[in-house]
N, C-alpha and C positions, 0 to 999 in steps of 0.2 A: 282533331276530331273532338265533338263536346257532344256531350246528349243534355237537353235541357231539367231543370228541378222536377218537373212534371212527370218525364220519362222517367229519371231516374228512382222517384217517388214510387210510382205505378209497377215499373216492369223490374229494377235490378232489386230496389232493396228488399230485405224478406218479410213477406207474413206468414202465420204460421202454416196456412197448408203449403207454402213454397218451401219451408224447411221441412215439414212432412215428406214432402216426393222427394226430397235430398237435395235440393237445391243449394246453389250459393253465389254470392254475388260476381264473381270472378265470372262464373259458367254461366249467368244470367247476361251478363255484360258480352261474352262473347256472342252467347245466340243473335243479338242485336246485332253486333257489329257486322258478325257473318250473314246474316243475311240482307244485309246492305250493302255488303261486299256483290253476292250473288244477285241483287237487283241491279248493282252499281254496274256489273259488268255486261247485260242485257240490255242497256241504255245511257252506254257513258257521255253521250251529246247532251245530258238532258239536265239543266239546273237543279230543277227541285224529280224527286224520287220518289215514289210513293210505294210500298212493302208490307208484306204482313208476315206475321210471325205467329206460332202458338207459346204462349206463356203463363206458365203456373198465377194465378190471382189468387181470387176467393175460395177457387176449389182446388182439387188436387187436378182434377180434368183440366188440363190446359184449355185458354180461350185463346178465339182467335184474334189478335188483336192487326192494329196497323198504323204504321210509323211512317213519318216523312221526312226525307233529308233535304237540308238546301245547303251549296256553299256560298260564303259570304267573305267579307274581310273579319279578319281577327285584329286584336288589339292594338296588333302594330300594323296593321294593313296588309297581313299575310292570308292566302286562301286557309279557312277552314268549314270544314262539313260539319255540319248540327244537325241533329237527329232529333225532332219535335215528335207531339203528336200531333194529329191530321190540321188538329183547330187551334194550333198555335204559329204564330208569323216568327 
C-alpha cells in the first residue's frame, strides 16, 4: 500500500485547523486507508477505485474530498495499491 506525496501532503499531514479538531496523522492515515477498504470491498473486480472521504483542510468543517486507488507492480514486480488524487496517473 503507498499513498502518493500529493495525498500525503494534502490529506495525512497536519495543518493548523486539522490539529485544532484533534487530528493526527496516524487517525488521518487510517480514514483513507478505511475507506478504500470500504470502496475496495463494493467493487473488488475493479483496477482503479475511485472514493471520497471527508477530511479536515483549511477549515475545521471537514471537505469532501476524493481519492483514487490503482494496483500496479511495485519495485520488485510485486502487486501494490497507491492511493492518488483523481488527476494523478
Amino acid at each position: 500500500m503507498a499513498l502518493t506525496r500529493s495525498v500525503w501532503e494534502r490529506y495525512v499531514e497536519l495543518f493548523p485547523a486539522a490539529e485544532k479538531a484533534g487530528n493526527d496523522t496516524t487517525g488521518r492515515t487510517w480514514d483513507i486507508l478505511w475507506m478504500f477498504r470500504c470502496a475496495a470491498l463494493q467493487r473488488p473486480d475493479e483496477a482503479e477505485i475511485r472514493y471520497q472521504l471527508h477530511v479536515v483542510t483549511d477549515a475545521i468543517e471537514p471537505s469532501l474530498v476524493e481519492l483514487k486507488s490503482i494496483i500496479g507492480p511495485g519495485d520488485d514486480g510485486e502487486a501494490v495499491i497507491t492511493i492518488l488524487l483523481p488527476e494523478e496517473d
